[in-house]
C-alpha positions in Angstrom: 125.3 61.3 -54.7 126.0 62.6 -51.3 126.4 61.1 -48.0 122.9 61.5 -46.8 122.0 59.3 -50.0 123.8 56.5 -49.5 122.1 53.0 -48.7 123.3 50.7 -45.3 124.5 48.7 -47.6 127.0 51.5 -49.2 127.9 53.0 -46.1 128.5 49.5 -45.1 131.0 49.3 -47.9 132.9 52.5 -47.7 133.2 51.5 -43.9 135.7 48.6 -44.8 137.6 51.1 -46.8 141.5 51.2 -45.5 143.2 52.8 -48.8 142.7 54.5 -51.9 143.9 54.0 -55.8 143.2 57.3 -57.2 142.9 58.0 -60.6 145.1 61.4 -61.3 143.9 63.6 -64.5 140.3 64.0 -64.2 140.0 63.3 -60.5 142.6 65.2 -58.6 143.5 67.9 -61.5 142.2 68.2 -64.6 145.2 69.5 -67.8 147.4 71.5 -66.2 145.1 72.9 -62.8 144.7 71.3 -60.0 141.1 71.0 -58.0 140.4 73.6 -55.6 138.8 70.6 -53.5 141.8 68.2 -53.8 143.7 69.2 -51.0 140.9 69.6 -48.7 139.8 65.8 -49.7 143.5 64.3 -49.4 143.6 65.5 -45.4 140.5 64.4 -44.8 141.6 60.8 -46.3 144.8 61.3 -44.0 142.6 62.0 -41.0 140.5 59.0 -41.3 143.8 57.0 -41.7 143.1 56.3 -45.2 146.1 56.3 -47.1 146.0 56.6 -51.1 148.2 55.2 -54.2 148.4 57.3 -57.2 147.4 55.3 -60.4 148.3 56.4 -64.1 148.8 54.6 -67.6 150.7 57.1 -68.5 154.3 55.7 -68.9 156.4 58.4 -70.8 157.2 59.4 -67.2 158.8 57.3 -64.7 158.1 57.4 -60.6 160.5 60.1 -60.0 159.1 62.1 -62.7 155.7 61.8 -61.4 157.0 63.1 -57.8 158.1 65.8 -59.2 155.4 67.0 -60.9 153.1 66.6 -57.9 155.4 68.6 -55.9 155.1 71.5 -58.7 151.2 71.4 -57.5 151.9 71.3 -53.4 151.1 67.3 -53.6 153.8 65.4 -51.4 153.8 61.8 -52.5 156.5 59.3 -51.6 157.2 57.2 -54.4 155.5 54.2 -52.7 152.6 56.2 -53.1 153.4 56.1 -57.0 151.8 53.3 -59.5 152.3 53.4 -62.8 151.2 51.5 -65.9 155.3 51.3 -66.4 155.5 49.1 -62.8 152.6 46.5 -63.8 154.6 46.3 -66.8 157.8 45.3 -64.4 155.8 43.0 -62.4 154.5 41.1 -65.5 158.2 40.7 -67.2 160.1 39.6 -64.0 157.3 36.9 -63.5 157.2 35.9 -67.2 160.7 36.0 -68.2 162.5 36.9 -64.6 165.2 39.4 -64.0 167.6 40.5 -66.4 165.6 39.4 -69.3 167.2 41.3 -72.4 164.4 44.2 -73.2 163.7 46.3 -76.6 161.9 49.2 -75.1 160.1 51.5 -77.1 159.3 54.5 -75.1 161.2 57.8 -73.4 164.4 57.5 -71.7 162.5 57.4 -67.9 160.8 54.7 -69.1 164.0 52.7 -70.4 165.6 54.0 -67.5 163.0 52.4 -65.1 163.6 49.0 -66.5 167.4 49.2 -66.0 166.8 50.2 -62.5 164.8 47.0 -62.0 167.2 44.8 -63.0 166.8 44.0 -67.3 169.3 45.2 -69.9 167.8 47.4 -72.7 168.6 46.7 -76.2 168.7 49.9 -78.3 168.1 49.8 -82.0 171.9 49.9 -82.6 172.7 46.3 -81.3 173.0 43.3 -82.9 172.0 40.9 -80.0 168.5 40.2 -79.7 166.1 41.0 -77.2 163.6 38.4 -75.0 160.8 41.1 -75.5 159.6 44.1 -77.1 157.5 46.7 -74.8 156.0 49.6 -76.0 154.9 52.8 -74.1 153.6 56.0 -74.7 157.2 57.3 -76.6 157.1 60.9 -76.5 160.5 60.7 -78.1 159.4 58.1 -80.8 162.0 58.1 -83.5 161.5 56.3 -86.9 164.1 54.1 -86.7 163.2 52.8 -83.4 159.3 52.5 -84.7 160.9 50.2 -87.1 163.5 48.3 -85.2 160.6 47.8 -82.7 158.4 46.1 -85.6 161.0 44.4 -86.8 161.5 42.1 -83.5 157.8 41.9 -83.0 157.8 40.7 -86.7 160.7 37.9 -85.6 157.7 36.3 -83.4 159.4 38.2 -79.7 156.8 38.3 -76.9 155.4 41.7 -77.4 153.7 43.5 -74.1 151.9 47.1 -74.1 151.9 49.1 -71.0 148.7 50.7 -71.4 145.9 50.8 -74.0 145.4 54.5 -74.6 145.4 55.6 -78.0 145.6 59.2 -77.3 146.9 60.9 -73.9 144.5 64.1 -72.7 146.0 67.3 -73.2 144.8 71.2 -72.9 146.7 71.7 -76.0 146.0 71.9 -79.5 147.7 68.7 -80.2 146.5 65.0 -80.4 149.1 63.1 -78.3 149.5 59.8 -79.8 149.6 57.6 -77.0 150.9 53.5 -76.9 147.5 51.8 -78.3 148.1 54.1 -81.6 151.5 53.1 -81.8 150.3 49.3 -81.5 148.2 50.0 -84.2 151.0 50.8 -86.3 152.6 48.0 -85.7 149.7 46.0 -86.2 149.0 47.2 -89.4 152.8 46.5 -90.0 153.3 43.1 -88.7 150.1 41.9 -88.6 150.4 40.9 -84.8 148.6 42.4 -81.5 150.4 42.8 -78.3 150.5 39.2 -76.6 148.7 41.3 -73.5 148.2 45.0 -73.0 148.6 46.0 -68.8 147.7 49.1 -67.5 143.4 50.4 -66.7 141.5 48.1 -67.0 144.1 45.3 -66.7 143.1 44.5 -62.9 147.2 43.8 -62.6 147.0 47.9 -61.4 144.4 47.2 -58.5 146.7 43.8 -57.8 149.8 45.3 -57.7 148.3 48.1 -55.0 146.6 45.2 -53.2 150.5 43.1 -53.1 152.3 46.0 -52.0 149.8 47.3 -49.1 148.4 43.8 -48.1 145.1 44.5 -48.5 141.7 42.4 -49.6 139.9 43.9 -52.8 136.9 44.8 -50.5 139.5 47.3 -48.2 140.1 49.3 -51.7 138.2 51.6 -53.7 139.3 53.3 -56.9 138.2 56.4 -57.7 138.3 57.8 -61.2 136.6 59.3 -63.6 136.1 57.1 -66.4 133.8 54.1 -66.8 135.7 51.9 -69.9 139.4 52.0 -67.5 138.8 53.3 -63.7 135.6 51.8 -63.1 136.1 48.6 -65.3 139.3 47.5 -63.8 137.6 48.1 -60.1 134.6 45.6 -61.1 137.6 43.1 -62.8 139.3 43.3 -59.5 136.8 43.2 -57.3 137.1 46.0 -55.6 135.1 49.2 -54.9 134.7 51.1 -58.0 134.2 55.0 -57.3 133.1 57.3 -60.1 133.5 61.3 -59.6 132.1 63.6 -62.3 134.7 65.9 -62.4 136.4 64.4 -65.1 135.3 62.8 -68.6 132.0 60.9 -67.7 128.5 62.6 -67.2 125.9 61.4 -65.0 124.2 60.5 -69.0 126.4 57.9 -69.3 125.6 56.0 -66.3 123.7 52.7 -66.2 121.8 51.5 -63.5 124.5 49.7 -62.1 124.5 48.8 -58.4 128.3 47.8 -58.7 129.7 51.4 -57.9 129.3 54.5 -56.2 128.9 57.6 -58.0 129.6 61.2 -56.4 130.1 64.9 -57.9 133.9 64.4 -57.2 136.5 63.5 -55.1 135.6 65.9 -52.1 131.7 64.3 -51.8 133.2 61.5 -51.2 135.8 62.2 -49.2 132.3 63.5 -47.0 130.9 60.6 -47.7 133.7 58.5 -45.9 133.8 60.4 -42.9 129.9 59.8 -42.3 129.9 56.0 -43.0 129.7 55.1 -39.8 133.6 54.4 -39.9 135.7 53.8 -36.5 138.3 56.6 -35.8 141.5 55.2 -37.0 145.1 57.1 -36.2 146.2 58.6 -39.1 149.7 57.6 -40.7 152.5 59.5 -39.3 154.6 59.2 -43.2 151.9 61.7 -44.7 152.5 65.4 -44.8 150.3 68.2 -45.3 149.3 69.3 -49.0 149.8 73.3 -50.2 147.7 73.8 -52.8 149.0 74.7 -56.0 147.7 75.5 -59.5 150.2 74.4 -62.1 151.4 70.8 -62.8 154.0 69.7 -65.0 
């Protein structure tokens, strides 16, 4: 789909439009390279004073690891413009069991890290106290003994919360990354219990929390990605404009006809597509700089 495709009624749509939750890995970069078109797209966002939130369920990294890496590809991001599966995760516990709730986490040190900064204390596997809840993550530093203290508590009955459902993270290398739903799995087949809820796409909580901290309506956001089951499933759950660029894992073969989202080549068509909408000129945020393009990401 181009711009000279679109119906009244899409333009209409994309003309409410005031910010963005884009979908990282398959939309802006794919593995370790980052789109020739990406940069090109983001100014033209910034132009239009569209402004953008980076969504990911990855949570082996935290915010300030994220920053980082996008700064290894010429991306400048400001960590409000960071939202992670890890940050839903936040959200959910302070409202369910407040601040300072008493946390086993199973995931990397940014991840555990994270949590202490917002307030709750980490039980490790050494301590004999227990914990309010268990969360798991995608633990690229899973030990043994913590897989086991970890089942343990979820055994004892302890709320139990996933960040994210993915079973395996995307790589270029010649490695299968077992990601948090595998490591649920694990403990399913362990314990015989399920995470009590499972955040992260397609939990609408990510398109919420952008909503919240923006103070936008669901029909002023689109998410662009590039898979159906999480991107484009959470946008429909949240009511918001679901996006879906064929640069990543879906194929134009696995589309339905499906009036409930827009479908373009990738993230550059539509960023055409915006600017011919019929949109009013809006003054673009001061807060975003320019974009070098790079080729390398962490």
């Amino acid at each position: 789909m181009n711009f000279t495709e679109l119906t009244s009624e899409q333009s209409s749509k994309l003309n409410r439009i005031r910010h963005l939750a884009l979908d990282m890995d398959g939309t802006i970069y794919r593995g370790k390279s980052l789109f020739s078109y990406t940069a090109d797209a983001l100014a033209m966002f910034r132009r239009m004073g569209i402004c953008y939130t980076f969504l990911t369920n990855n949570s082996s990294r935290s915010v300030a690891d994220y920053l980082v890496g996008l700064k290894a590809l010429g991306l400048e991001a400001d960590a409000d413009q960071i939202y992670t599966s890890s940050l839903a995760a936040i959200e959910y516990i302070e409202r369910e069991f407040g601040k300072g709730s008493r946390l086993f986490v199973l995931g990397t040190l940014s991840l555990r890290i994270e949590f202490q900064n917002a307030g709750f204390e980490i039980v490790t596997e050494y301590d004999d106290s227990e914990p309010d809840a268990v969360v798991v993550g995608f633990d690229t530093e899973l030990t043994y003994q913590r897989l086991c203290k970890a089942a343990y508590w979820v055994n004892q009955g302890k709320p139990y919360i996933a960040t994210h459902p993915d079973k395996v993270c995307p790589t270029d290398e010649e490695l299968v990354l077992v990601d948090c739903g595998s490591v649920c799995a694990c403990i399913r087949e362990a314990t015989s219990r399920s995470p009590d809820i499972v955040l992260g796409k397609p939990d609408p909580s990510m398109v919420t929390g952008v909503l919240k901290r923006q103070g936008l309506q669901p029909g002023e956001l689109a998410v662009v990605g590039d898979r159906l089951y999480t991107d484009m499933a959470m946008a429909i759950r949240a009511c918001a404009l679901g996006v879906l660029v064929l640069s990543g894992e879906s194929k134009l073969s696995d589309l339905e006809d499906d009036a409930q989202i827009l479908v373009f080549d990738n993230i550059y068509t539509f960023a055409r597509a915006l600017a011919h909408s019929g949109r009013s000129p809006l003054v673009p945020p001061g807060n975003h700089r320019e974009i070098i393009p790079e080729t390398t990401i962490f």
